[in-house]
N, C-alpha and C positions, 0 to 999 in steps of 0.2 A: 632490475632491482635485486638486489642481495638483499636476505636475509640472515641476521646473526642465530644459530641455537640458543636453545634455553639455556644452555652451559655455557656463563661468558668466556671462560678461561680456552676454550676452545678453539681452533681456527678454521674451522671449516664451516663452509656456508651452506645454504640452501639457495642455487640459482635461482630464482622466480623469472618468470617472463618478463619482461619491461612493462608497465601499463602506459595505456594510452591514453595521453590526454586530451585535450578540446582543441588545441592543435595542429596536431596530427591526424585529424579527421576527415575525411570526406562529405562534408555536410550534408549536401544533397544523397548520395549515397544512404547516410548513419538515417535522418530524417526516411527516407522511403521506403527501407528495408524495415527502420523500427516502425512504422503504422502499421505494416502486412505482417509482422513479427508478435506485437504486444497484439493488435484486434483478435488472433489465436490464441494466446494467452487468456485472454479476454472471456473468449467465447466458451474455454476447458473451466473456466471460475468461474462460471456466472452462476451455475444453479447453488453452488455455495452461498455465496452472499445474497442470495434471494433468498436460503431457508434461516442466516443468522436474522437478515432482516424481518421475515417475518417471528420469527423467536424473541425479537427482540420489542414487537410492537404487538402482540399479545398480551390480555389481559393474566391468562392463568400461563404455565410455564411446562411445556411440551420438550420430550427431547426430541433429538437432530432428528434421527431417525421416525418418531414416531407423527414430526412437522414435514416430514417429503412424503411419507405411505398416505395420512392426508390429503394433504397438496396433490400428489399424482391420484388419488383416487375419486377426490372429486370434485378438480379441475383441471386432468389429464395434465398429462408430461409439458406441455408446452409452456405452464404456468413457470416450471421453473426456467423458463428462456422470457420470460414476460416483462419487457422494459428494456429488452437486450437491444433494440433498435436503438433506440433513444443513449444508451449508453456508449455502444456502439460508435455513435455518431458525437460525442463528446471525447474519444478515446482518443483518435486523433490529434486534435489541435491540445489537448490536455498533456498527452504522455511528450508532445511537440516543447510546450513549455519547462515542462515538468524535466527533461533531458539535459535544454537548456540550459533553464540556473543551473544546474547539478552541476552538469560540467563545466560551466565559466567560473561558480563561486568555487567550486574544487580545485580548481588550479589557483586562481587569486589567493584565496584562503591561505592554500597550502604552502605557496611560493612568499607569501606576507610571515608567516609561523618562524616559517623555518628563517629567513632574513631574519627575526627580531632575535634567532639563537634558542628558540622550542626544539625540544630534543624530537628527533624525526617520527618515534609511535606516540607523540601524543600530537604533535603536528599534523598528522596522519590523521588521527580519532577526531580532532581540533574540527579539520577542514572537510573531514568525510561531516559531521553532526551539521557545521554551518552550511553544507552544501544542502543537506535532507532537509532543512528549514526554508531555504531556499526555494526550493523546486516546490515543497509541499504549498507555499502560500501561492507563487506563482501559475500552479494546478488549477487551485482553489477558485482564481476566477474566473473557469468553465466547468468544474467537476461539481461545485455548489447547483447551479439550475438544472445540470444534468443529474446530478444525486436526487433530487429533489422530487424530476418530474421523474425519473425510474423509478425509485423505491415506493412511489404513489401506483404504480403501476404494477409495482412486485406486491402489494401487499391489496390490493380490491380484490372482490369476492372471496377472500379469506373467509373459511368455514374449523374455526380451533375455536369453539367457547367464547370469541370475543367478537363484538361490534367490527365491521372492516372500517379501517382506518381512515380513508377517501370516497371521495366521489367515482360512478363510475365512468371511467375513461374511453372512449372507444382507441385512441394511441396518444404516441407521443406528442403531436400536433396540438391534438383536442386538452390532454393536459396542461398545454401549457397556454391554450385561451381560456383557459376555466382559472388557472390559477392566476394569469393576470386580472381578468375580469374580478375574479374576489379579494385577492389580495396586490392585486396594483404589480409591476415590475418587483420589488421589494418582494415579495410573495418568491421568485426564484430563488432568493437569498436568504431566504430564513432559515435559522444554524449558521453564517456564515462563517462569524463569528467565534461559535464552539467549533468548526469545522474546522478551522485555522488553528485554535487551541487545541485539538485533539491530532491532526494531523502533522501540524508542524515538531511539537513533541515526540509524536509517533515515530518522522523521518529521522529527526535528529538521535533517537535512541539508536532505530534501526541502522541506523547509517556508522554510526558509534561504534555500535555493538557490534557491526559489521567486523570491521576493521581493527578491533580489540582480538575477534574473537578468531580470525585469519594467523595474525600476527603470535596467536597462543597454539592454534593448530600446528600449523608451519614449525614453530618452537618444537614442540613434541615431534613434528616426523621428525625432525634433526637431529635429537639427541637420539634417536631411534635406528637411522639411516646413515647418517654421517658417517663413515669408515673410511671413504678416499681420499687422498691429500687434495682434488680438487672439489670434493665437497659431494652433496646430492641435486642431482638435475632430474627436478619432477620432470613428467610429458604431459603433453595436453589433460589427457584422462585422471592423471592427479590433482592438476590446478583445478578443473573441473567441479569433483569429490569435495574435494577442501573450499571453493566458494560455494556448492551449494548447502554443505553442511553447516556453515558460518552463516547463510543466510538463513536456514531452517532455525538456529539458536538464536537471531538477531530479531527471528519475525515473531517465535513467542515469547522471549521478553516482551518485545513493544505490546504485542497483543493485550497480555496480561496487564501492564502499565497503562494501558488507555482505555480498554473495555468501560470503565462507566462515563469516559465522556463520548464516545460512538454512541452509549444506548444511548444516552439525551439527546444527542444531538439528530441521529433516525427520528426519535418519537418528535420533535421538534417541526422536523423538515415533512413527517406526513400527515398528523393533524392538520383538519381542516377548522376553518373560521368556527363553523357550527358547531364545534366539538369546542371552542372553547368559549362556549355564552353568548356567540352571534356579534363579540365583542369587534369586531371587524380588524383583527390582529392575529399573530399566530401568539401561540402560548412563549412565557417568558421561561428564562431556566429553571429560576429557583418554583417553577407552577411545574413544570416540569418533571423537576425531583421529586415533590413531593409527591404530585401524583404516582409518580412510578413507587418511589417508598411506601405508599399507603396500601397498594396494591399486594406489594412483594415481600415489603423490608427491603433492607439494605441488599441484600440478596438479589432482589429483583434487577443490582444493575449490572450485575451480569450477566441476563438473557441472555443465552447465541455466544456463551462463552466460548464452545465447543468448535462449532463451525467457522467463527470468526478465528480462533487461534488454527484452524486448519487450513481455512483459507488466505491467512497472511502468510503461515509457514511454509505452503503450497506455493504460492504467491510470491511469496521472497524467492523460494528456491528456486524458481521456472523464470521469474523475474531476473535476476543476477546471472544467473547462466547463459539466458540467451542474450543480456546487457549487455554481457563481456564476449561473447559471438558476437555480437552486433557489432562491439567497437573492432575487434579486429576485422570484421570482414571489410569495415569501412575505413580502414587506415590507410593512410597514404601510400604508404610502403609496409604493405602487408609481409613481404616477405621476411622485412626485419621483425616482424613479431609473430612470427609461424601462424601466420593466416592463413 
């Protein structure tokens, strides 16, 4: 793929590598490599989202720092790996579908744009946004029961000023016969709902933003680099640079854009029955809001702003980086894409 610089009048390009599409892939390959790939990822971000989670389902409002010195002192280090089985064990067949859409609706998407005569970077932004929608609902119907019984698990015997959120779990197993037993199958899926409302927006920005934000980089090294009549040819190590940095700006946007439907949607998925009048339901949203509002203000719904925006930023960058390792390593003909 070529890219034009910021200066139209110019003629010199920026060669990019080709991208790979769904294709050109080695499925079995892409699939094997990406579960032993993302479950490390996994494993580097989990005590992140175990401390926004717990910031986020607190009564009073603790920073990042002062919710892990806490947590690790009195319920030892392990707490911030607490639920990592159970999630673990969802990451798999999750990141499986989640890959999927991305890449069938990516190319569909993309190849449908540009046929109607979309001009190629909004076709681009078009097909990347419809793809993050994609994947994100298609996630959703394994990452909802597994959000549900982990974050029930990140947040017992919590010791920050507030009531603990759950019952207590001996594992993943026993959480999720306690939580069918009280709240029926339905009980895995509560949030589902906001989960899809929060995440599908989520991928669609990040996805967006993604590919806006490549496309403005790239523009800049050009008008920077460009000196030879056959233009500039990043190497590995620059295309690198430039998608994780594009993914670091795509992940706190979204971060910031969704933060108060993540908090409802946590506080949602970890109350228990008892906690909301024995009413033998989980609480509704707008019970939800309020309560979080009463507690906080308006303010309150972005508990775990911090950790959350480092953890998707974190998360995007380590995420897209080795995506794009992943696809090349799984390409058919690795060699035409300097695999």
């Amino acid at each position: 793929m070529s890219l034009r610089t910021a200066e139209e009048e110019s003629e010199e390009e920026i060669h990019i590598p080709s991208d790979i599409n769904w294709e050109m892939l080695d499925k079995s390959k892409f699939f094997i490599l990406g579960a032993a790939m993302f479950s490390g990822v996994s494993a580097a971000l989990y005590p992140v989202v175990v401390l926004k989670t717990r910031q986020q389902v607190a009564d009073s409002q603790l920073s990042s720092l002062k919710t892990a010195l806490l947590t690790v002192r009195n319920e030892g280090f392990r707490a911030l790996y607490r639920g990592f089985g159970t999630s673990l064990m969802g990451t798999i067949p999750a990141r499986a579908l989640y890959m999927t859409a991305l890449e069938v609706t990516k190319s569909s998407a993309g190849a449908t744009a540009l046929g109607l005569g979309v001009a190629e970077p909004t076709a681009n932004a078009v097909a990347n946004a419809a793809a993050g929608v994609s994947a994100a609902i298609a996630a959703q119907l394994v990452w909802t029961p597994v959000d549900v019984i982990s974050q029930r698990l990140m947040v017992q015997n919590m010791i920050m000023n507030t009531t603990p959120a759950c019952n207590s779990y001996v594992n993943g197993y026993d959480a999720f016969k306690k939580i069918v037993k009280s709240d029926g199958f339905r009980g895995l899926y509560r949030g589902f709902g906001i989960s899809i409302l929060t995440y599908a927006p989520s991928n669609a920005v990040w996805w967006a933003s993604y590919s806006v934000a490549q496309r403005l980089i790239w523009g800049g090294i050009g008008g920077y680099f460009c000196k030879k009549d056959d233009g500039y040819r990043p190497d590995s190590k620059a295309v690198v640079v430039v998608q994780g940095v594009s993914a670091t700006m795509a992940g706190g946007v979204s971060a910031l854009i969704t933060m108060p439907l993540d908090t409802f949607k946590t506080r949602m998925q970890v109350l228990d029955n008892e906690e909301n009048g024995g009413r033998g339901r989980g609480p509704t949203v707008a019970q939800t809001v309020r309560d979080l509002v009463r507690e906080g203000g308006w303010k309150a719904c972005y508990r775990g702003l911090g950790p959350r925006w480092a953890s998707m930023s974190m998360s995007a960058t380590t995420m897209i980086t080795t995506y794009e390792f992943l696809k090349r390593l799984s390409a058919k003909n690795q060699e035409k894409f300097g695999a």
